[in-house]
N, C-alpha and C positions, 0 to 999 in steps of 0.2 A: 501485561507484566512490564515489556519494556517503557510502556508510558507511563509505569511508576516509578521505574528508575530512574525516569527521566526527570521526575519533579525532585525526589530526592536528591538528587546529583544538582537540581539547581537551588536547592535549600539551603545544600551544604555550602554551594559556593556563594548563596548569599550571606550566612554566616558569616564564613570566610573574608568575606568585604562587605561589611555593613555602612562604612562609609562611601563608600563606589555604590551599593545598590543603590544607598537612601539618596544620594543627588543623582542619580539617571531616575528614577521613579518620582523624584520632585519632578523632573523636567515634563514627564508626561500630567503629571496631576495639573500639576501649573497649567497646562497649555486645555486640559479638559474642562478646568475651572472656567479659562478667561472665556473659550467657546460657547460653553453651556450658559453663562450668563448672561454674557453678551444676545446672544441668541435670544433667551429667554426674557430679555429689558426689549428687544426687539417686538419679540410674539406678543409682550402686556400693550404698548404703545401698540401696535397694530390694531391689537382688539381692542380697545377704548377709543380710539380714533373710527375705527369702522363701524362700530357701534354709536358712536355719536352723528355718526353721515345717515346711520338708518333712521337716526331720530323723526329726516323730515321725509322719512318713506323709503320702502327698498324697492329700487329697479319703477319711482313712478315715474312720471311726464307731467309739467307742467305746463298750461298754455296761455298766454296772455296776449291781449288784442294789441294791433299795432298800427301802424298808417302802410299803403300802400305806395311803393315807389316805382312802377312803371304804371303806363299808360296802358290801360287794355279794356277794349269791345264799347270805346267811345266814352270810358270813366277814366279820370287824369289822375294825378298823383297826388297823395299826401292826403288821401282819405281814410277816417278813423274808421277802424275795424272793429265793433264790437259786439258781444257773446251775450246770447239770451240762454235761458233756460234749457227752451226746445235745440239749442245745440248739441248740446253734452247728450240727449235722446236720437237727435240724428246722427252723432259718431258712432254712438253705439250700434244704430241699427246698419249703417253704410260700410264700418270698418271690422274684420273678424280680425281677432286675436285680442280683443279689449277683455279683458277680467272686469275689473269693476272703473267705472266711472261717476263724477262728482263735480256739477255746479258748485261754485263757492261763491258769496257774496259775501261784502266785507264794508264794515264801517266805524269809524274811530268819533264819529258823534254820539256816542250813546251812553253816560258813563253809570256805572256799574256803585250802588249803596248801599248800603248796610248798616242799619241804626245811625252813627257818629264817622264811620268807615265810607270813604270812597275813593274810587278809583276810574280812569279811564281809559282799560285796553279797548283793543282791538275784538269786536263783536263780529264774530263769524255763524251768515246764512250756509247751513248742509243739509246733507243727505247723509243715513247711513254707511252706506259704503264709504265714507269721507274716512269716518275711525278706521275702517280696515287697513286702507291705505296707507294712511298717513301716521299709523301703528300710536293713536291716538287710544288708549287703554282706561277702563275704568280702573279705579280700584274694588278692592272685596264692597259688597256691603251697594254699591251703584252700578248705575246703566250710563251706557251713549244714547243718543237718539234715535228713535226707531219709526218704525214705517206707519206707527198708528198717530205718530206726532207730527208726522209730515201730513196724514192727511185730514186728523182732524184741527191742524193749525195750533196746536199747544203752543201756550207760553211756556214751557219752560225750558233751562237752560241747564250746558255741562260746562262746569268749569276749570279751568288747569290750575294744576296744584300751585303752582304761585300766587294766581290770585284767591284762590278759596284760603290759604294760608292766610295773606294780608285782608281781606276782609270778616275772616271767622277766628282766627287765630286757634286757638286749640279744640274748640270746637267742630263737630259732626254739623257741614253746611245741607247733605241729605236730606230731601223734606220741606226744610226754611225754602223763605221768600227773602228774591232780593228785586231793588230796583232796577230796572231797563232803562236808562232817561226816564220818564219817568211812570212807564211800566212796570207793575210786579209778572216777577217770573218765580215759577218754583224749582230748585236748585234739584235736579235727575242723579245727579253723579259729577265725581271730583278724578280727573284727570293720575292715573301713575305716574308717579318722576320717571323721567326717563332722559337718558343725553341726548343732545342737540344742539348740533354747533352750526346748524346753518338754517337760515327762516329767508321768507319772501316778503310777509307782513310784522309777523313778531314772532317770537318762540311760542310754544304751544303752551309750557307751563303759566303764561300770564296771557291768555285767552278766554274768551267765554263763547262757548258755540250753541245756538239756538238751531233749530228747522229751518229748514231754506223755506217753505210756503208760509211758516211765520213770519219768518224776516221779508220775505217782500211786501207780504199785508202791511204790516207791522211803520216799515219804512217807504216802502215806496217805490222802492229799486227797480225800473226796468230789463235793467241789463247788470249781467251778472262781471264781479271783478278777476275771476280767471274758473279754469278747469283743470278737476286732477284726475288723473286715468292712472293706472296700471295694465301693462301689458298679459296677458296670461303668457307668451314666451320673451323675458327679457332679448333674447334674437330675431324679435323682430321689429325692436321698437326703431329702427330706421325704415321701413315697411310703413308702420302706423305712421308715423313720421311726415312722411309722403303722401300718404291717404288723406291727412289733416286736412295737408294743403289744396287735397284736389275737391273734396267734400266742400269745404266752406269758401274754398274758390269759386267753386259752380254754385253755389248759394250767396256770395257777395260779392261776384265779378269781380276777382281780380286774378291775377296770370298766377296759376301754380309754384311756376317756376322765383315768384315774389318774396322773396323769406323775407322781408321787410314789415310785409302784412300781419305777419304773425311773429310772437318771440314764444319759444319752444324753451325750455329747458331740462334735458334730459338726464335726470339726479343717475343713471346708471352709468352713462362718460363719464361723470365725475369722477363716480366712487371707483368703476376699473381703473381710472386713470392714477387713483390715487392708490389701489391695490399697487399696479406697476411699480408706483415708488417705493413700496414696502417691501414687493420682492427683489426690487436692487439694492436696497437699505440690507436687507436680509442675506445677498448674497456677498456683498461687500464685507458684513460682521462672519461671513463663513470664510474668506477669505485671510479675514486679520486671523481667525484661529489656526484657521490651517495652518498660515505661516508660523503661528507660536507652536505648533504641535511638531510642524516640520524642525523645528530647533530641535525642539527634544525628540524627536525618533531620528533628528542626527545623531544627537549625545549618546542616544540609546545602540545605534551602528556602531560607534565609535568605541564605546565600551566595548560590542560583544567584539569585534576587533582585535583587542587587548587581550580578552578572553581565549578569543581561537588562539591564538599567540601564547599566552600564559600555559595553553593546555595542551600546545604541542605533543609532546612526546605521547602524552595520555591517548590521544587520538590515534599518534603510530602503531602502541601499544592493541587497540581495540582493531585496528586496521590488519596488524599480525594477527588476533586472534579470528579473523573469520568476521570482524565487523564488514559493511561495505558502504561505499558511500551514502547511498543513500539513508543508511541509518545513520552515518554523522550530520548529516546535513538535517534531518528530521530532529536530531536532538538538537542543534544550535537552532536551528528557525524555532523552535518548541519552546527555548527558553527566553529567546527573543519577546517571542508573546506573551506569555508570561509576566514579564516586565513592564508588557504595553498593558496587559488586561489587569494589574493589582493596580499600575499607577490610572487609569481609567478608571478604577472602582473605587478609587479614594478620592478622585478627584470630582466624580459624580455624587457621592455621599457629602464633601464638603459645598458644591455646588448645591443642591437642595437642600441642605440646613441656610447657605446665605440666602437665596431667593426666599424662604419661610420667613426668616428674619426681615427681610426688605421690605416683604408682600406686606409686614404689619406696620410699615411708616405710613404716613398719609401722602400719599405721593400719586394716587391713582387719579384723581383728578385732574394730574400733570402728563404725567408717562406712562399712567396708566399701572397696571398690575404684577407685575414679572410671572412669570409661570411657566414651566417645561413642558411645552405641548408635545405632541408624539413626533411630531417632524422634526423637532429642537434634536429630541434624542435621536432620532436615525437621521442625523447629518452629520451630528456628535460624530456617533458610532463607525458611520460611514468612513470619516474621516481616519481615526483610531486607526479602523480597519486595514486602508490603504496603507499608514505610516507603520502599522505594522510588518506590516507585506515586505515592503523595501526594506524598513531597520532590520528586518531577519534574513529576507532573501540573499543578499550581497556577503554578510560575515558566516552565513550557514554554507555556503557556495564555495565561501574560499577554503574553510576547514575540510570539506568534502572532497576538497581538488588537490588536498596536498598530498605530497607522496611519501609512500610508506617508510622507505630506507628514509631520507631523510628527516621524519620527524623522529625515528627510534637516535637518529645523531642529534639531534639538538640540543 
């Protein structure tokens, strides 16, 4: 009962001042709005940027051969390092924690026809496990390459949707033959668009990926032009790391300790490195709200202030009847909130009407998506929370502490 006296009593004095409610409750909407959107321009870029880093694999390793620069067990310096097939079978078997591994060979003499249409990517020798990795997806309707093409040497090839676009155009490449240099191959499956904003040879959507045992027949390649692994625990890819080097050290003489010898690059530093940045970006945008939110659950302190003040005597009056503080105090914090929780409600409602609005510009290709993800709103709210706390604590405290004879004088 008394907690609906307590709404009512603050109905009435919203009435009462509709021009004092409606700009203390601007101050919180306003500050709800710039947080949640902010926040939420934050969380689209985030995941379109992190999304685009997966493009060239999540948490893999890439390993490319290098020259050796110390001298070690009677071999000198600035000797080419380079990766055969039986590598990428010897890490495997030498090093535990490996999920899947993948020879890659690679050649940009081969170019790629089609009736009147030609082009000349980059022509990728794999393996299976290479798609897993390298989140290299068919679409509906095709396949990647599989383990019966690797061993009965098949021509044929999968293509990434750039190039199956530019030599098919609207056409189902599925099936058709196209040229190799001047090999036909039969077209397996055509690559999903996907983002990718970082490559080693070229993006994946303008590639064409054959079987690694056709590509060496095929061209000739002894040695292959890097290795892609996936860790099975991203924690321990400094572990494998170090294993590389002691594995294909003790198989091509050179000192472990040589990071010269080999160039490693490990796409999961990147990407945490670049998480980092997203979550100082993210706390920095929690900041700027807080501060705007802090404004207005001043204004909102400020008012009830005026409030305890305006309602002086009322208070004496409840205080002579057998009120006690803590019931004054429960009703000013009570209406305090109040004020924090409609202007929070309004200013969340207007916040996902703008971000719906936004979401529908073509903008995602830049910054990505806007969206309210669930941590958007419990940091929101979090926040809210705290400036609640204080804007009510402080003016509920002092109406609670005033004394009875003198507010029945006031």
């Amino acid at each position: 009962m008394r907690f609906f006296t307590t709404i009512i009593g603050f109905l009435r004095d919203m009435a009462a001042q509709k021009l004092r409610t409606t700009l203390t409750i601007f101050g919180i909407v306003w500050g709800t709005v710039s947080i949640i959107v902010l926040l939420a321009f934050g969380s689209g870029f985030q995941d379109q940027t992190m999304n685009a880093m997966y493009g060239i694999g999540e948490a893999v390793i890439l390993l490319f051969p290098g020259r050796t620069a110390k001298v070690f067990e009677g071999y000198g310096r600035h000797r080419l390092i380079q990766f055969t097939e039986e590598d990428a079978s010897l890490l495997d078997r030498e090093i535990r924690g490996i999920e899947f591994i993948s020879p890659e060979y690679s050649t940009w003499d081969a170019p790629l026809r089609y009736g009147t249409q030609l082009r000349n990517p980059n022509v990728t020798g794999v393996i299976p496990e290479f798609g897993v990795m390298r989140q290299v997806e068919p679409r509906p309707g095709s396949r990647f390459i599989n383990e019966l093409d690797i061993k009965e040497r098949r021509r044929v090839v999968f293509l990434g949707n750039d190039l199956a676009a530019y030599l098919f155009g609207d056409e189902d490449p599925v099936g058709k033959y196209v040229s190799v240099g001047s090999t036909p191959f039969r077209i397996i499956g055509v690559m999903k668009a996907k983002e990718q904003d970082s490559s080693y040879n070229s993006r994946d959507e303008d590639r064409a990926f054959i079987p690694a045992s056709t590509f060496k027949t095929l061209f000739g390649h002894r040695y292959v032009n890097n290795i892609v692994l996936k860790p099975k625990d991203p924690r321990d890819s400094n572990m494998i790391q170090n294993r590389i080097y002691e594995v294909l050290g003790k198989k091509y003489k050179f000192d472990p300790a040589d990071k010269e010898a080999l160039s490693i690059w490990d796409t999961t530093e990147f990407q945490q490195m670049v998480l980092y940045i997203f979550i100082g970006f993210n706390v920095f945008m929690s900041i700027i709200g807080f501060a705007t939110l802090t404004v207005g659950g001043i204004g909102v302190a400020n008012i009830m202030y005026v409030v305890v003040q305006e309602r002086t005597r009322e208070i004496g009056i409840k205080r002579a009847v057998g009120a006690r503080s803590r019931h004054i105090m429960t009703q000013f914090f009570m209406e305090t909130l109040f004020i924090v929780f409609i202007g929070a409600a309004i200013g969340y409602v207007i916040s996902a009407g703008l971000i719906t609005l936004i979401a529908m510009l073509p903008i995602d290709e830049f910054v990505g998506t806007p969206h309210i993800a669930w941590w958007v709103s419990v940091v929101a709210f979090s926040i809210l929370a705290v400036i609640g706390l204080f804007a009510g604590y402080f003016p509920a405290k002092k109406a609670a502490s005033l004394n009875v004879v003198d507010c029945l004088h006031y």
